[in-house]
TORGUBA-677337 format. One line per field, with one value per residue (C-alpha): residue in three letters; residue number from 0; x, y, z negated. Coordinates in Angstrom, 3 decimals, m for minus. Last residue first. Layout:
<kollos>
residu: ala_...
num: NUM_...
u: X_...
v: Y_...
w: Z_...
</kollos>
This chain:
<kollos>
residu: unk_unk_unk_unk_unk_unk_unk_unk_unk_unk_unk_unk_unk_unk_unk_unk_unk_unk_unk_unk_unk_unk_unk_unk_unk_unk_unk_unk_unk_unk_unk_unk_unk_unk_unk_unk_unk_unk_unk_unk_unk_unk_unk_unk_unk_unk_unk_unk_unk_unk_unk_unk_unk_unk_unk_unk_unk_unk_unk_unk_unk_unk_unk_unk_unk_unk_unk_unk_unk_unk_unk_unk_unk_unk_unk_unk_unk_unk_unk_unk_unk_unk_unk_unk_unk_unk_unk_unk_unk_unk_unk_unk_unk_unk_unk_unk_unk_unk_unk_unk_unk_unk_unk_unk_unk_unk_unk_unk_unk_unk_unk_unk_unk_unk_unk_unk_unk_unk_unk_unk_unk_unk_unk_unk_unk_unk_unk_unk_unk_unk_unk_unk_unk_unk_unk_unk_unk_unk_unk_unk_unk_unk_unk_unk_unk_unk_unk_unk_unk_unk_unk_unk_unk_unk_unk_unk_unk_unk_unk_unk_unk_unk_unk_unk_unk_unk_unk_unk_unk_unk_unk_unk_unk_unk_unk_unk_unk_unk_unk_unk_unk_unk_unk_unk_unk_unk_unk_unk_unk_unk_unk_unk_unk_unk_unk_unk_unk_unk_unk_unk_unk_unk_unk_unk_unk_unk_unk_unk_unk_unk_unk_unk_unk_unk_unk_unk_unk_unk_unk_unk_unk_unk_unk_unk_unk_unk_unk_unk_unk_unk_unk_unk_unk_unk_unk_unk_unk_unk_unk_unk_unk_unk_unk_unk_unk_unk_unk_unk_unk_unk_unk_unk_unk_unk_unk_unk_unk_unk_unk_unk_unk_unk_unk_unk_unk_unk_unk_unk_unk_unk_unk_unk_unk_unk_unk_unk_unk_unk_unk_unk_unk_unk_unk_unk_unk_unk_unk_unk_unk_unk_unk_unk_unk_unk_unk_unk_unk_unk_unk_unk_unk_unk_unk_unk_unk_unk_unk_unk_unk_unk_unk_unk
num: 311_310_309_308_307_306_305_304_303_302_301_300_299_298_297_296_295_294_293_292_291_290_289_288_287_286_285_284_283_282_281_280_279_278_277_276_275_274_273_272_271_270_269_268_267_266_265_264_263_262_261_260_259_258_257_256_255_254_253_252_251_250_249_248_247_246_245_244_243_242_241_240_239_238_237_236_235_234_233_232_231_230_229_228_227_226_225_224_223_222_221_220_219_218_217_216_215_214_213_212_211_210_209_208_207_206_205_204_203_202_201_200_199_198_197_196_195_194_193_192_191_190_189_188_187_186_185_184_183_182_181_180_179_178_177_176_175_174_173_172_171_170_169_168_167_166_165_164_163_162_161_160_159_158_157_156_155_154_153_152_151_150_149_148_147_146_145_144_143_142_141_140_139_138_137_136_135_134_133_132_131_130_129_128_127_126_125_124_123_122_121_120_119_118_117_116_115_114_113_112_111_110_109_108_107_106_105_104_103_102_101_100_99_98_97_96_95_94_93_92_91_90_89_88_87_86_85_84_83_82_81_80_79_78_77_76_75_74_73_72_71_70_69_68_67_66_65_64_63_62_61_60_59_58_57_56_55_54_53_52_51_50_49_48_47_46_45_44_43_42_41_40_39_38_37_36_35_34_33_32_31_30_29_28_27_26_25_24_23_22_21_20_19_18_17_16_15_14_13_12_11_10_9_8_7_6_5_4_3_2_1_0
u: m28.133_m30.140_m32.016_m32.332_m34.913_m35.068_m37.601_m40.054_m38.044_m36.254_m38.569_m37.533_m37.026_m37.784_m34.596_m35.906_m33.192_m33.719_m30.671_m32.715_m35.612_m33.177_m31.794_m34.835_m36.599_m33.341_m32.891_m36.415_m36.360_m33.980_m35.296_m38.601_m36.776_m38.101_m39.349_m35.540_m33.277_m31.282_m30.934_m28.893_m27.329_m26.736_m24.479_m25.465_m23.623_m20.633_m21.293_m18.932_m21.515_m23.053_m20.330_m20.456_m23.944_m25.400_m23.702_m24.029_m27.645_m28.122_m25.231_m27.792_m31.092_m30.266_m30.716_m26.677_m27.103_m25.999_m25.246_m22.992_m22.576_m19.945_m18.003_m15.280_m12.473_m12.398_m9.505_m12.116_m12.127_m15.602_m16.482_m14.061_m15.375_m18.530_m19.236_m17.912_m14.486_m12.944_m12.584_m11.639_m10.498_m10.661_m8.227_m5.085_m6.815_m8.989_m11.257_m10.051_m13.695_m12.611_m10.049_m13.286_m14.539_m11.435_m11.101_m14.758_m13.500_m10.632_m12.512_m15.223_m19.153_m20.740_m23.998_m25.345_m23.689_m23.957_m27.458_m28.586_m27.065_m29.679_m32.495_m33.537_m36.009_m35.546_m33.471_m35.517_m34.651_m30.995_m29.300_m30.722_m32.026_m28.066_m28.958_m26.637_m24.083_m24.646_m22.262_m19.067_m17.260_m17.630_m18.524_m17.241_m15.883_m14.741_m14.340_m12.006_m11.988_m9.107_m8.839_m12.608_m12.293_m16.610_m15.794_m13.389_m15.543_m18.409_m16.266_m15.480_m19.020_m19.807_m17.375_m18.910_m22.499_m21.390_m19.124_m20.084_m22.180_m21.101_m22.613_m21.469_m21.279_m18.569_m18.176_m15.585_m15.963_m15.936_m19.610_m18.022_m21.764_m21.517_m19.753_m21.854_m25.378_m23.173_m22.358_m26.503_m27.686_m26.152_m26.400_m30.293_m29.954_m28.427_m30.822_m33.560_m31.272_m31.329_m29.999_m28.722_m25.360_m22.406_m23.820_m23.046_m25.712_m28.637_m30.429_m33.130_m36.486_m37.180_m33.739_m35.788_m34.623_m34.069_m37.583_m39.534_m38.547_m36.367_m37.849_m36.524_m37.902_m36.492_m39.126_m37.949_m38.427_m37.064_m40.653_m40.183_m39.439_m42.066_m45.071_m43.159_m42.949_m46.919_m47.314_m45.082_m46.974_m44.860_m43.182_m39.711_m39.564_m39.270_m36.182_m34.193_m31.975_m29.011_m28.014_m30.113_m26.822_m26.958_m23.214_m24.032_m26.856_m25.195_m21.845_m23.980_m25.590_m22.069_m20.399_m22.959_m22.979_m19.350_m19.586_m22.151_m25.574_m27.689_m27.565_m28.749_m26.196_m28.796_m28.782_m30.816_m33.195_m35.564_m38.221_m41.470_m43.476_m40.925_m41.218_m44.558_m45.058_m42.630_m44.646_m47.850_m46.361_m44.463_m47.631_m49.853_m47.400_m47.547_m50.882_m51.549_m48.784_m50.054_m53.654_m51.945_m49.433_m53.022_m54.703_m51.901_m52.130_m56.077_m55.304_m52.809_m55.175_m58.484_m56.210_m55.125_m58.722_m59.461_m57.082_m57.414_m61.091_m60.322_m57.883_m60.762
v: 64.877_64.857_61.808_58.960_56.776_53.936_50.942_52.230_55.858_58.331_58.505_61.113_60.288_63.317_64.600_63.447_61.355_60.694_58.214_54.985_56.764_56.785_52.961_51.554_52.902_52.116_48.620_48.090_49.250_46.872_43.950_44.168_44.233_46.581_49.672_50.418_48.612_51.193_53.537_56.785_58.500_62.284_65.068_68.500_67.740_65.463_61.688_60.007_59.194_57.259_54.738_52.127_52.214_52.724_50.294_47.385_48.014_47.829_44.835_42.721_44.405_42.448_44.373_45.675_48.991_51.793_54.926_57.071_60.414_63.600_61.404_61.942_60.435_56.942_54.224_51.628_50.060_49.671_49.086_45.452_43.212_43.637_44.384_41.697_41.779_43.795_47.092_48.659_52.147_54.025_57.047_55.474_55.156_52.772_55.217_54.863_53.202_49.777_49.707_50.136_47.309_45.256_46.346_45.161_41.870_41.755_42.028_38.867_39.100_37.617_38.598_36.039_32.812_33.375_33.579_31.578_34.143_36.560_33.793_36.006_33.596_35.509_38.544_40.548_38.707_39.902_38.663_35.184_35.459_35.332_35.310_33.760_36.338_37.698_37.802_36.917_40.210_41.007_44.262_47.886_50.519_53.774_56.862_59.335_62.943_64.883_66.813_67.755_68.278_68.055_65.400_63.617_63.519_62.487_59.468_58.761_58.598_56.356_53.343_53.535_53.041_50.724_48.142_44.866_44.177_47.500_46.715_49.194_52.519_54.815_58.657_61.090_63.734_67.546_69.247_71.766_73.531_72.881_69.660_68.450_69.145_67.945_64.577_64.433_65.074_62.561_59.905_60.339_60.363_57.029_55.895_56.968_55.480_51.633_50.164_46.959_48.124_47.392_45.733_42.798_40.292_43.040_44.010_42.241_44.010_47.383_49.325_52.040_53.341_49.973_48.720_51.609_49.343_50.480_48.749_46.825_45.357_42.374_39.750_36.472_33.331_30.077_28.212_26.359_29.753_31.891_29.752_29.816_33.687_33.512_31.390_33.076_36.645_39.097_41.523_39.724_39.448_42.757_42.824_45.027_48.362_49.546_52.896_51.662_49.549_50.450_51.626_52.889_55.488_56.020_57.004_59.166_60.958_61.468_63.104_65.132_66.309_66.984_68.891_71.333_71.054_74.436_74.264_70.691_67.718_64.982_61.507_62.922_63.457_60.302_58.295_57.356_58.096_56.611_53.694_53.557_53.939_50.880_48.783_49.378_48.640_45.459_44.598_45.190_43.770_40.247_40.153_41.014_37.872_35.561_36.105_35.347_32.530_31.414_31.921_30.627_26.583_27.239_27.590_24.717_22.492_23.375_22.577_19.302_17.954_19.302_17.460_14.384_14.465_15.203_12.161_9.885
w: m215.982_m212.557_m212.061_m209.252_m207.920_m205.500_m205.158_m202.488_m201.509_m203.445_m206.510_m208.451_m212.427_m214.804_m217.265_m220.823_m221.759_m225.390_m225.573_m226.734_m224.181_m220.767_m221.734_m222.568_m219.315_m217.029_m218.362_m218.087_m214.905_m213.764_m214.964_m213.430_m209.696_m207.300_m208.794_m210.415_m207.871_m206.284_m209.325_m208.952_m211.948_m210.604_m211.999_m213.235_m216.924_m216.069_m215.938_m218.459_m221.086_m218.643_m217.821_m220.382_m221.726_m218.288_m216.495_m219.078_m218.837_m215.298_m214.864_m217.866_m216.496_m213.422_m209.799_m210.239_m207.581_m209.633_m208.382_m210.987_m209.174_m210.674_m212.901_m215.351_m216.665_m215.406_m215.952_m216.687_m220.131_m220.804_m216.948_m216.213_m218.646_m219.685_m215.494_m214.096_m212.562_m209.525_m210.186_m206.641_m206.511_m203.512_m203.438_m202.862_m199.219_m197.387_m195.194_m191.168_m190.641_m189.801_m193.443_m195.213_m193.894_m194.530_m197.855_m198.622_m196.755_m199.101_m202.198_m201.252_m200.945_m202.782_m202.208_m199.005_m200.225_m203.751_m203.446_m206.346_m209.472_m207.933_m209.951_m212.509_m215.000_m217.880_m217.381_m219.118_m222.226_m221.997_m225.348_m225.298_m221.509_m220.398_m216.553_m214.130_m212.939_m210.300_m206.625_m206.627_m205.511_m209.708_m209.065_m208.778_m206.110_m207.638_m205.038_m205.669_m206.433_m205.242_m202.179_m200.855_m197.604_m197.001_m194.659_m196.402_m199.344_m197.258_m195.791_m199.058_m200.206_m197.384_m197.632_m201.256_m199.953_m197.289_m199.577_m198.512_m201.948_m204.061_m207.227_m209.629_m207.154_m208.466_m207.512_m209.335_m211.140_m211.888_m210.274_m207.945_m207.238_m203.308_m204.196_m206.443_m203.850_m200.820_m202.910_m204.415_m200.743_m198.980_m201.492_m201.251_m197.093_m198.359_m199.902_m197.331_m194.116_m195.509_m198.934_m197.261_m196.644_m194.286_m191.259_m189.598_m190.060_m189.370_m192.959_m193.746_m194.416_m197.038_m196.240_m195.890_m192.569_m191.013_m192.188_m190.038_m187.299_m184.206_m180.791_m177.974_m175.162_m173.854_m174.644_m173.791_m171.290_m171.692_m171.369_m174.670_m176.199_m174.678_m176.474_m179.863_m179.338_m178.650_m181.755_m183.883_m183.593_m181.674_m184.526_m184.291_m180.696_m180.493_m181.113_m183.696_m182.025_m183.304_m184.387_m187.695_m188.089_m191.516_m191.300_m188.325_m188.745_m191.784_m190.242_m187.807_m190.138_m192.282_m188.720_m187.988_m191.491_m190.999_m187.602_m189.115_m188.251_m187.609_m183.591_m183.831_m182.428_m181.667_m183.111_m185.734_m183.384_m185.195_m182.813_m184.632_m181.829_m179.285_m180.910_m181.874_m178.136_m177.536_m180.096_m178.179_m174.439_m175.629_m177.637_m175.030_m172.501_m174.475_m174.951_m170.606_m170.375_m172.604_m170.154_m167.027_m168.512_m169.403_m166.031_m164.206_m166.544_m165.928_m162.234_m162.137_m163.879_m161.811_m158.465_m159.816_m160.823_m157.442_m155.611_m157.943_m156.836_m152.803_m153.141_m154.574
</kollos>
């Protein structure tokens, strides 16, 4: 009887080693397999190059930051749930880090903490349209409507600063409480929108936007906050001219109201920038009925999945 339950005992422990065995060999491949794609995928933009100016290493680095793309995501998160589950109860975790694809595309959830969700392709976008203005002295200012934590805008200054330019300023706009709920009488599109739900996660209040700006050295007289929803606060908005009018409102109603307020104000050569336009229906129909009501004929470029942008 003992020399059973011995062997009973012995063929449990051994088949209890062979699985932590055979978890373990998964486990490395996919360690091993997501740190190659890793290093495959591996940017230098953290590198000084011989042709970068200070400023642009500067403005990568801000990005890199201010989508917390200088930090790395867990690999945890790409280990199927069972095996993670199976590490959990155990106590044990991966520590092997990898950066996904998602954090320059701004196509997954950003990191708690950082200042944009529009990833490293929007704002390589942003990048180019300020140098491209400046280098040609487009007159304006910049204004994002939608500003969520205030990373795009917190950027723009820091390129104007950069690039010592003296006077333009930087508008930041939205309601900093989230949507609106969706007026389907006059904005059909709209329909069934349910941003108005995640208060918690977009509304984001004024004084915390402040605050992050304040973290980077960039609150100035020359960021402008107009705090309101968009009917209300764009129409009568203290704005001359603009050089970049990025728009990042996901409804068509904030779309729409953005366009017909503000885009006669763009100077000739500047850039209207849509976050939203191939991800949210509502969006691009603002942008498509907009663009042909005004015979806009200037082509859209795609900037990366749901991004585009056009040069007035």
């Amino acid at each position: 009887m003992i020399s059973l339950l011995a062997r009973i005992v012995a063929l449990v422990v051994t088949g209890a080693v062979g699985l932590l065995a055979t978890v373990g060999f998964i486990v490395t491949i996919l360690v091993t397999k997501l740190s190659d794609r890793n290093v495959a995928g591996a940017k230098t933009a953290h590198v000084l190059r011989a042709d970068a100016s200070l400023a642009d290493h500067y403005l990568d680095l801000m990005k890199r930051h201010l989508t917390r793309s200088d930090y790395s995501v867990s690999t945890e998160q790409a280990v199927p749930v069972p095996i993670r589950q199976f590490l959990k109860v155990r106590g044990l975790k991966l520590s092997q880090e990898i950066s996904l694809a998602s954090q320059e595309d701004g196509s997954a959830a950003s990191p708690e903490s950082a200042e944009t969700m529009i990833g490293m392709k929007r704002l390589d976008n942003l990048h180019y349209c300020i140098r491209d203005l400046l280098a040609r002295n487009v007159p304006g200012d910049l204004i994002e409507c939608g500003a969520w934590r205030g990373g795009a805008t917190i950027f723009m200054r820091a390129a104007l600063l950069a690039y010592n330019d003296p006077e333009r300023r930087v508008w930041v706009a939205d309601s900093f409480q989230g949507l609106p709920a969706p007026s389907p009488e006059k904005y059909p599109a709209d329909l069934g929108s349910e941003f108005f739900k995640e208060g918690d996660h977009l509304a984001i209040p004024v004084d915390t936007v402040r605050l992050n700006f304040a973290h980077y050295g960039l609150l100035d007289d020359r960021v402008k906050f107009l705090v309101g929803w968009f009917k209300d606060t764009l129409p009568k908005a203290p704005i001359e001219h603009l050089a970049i009018l990025r728009i990042d409102a996901d409804m068509y109603e904030g779309t729409i109201q953005s366009l017909e307020s503000l885009y006669v104000k763009v100077s000739p050569g500047g850039y209207i920038i849509i976050d939203d336009y191939e991800a949210v229906n509502g969006c691009r129909k603002a942008v498509d009925d907009f663009r042909q009501h005004q015979h806009i004929t200037a082509p859209l470029t795609k900037i990366d999945w749901t991004g585009v942008y056009w040069q007035k």
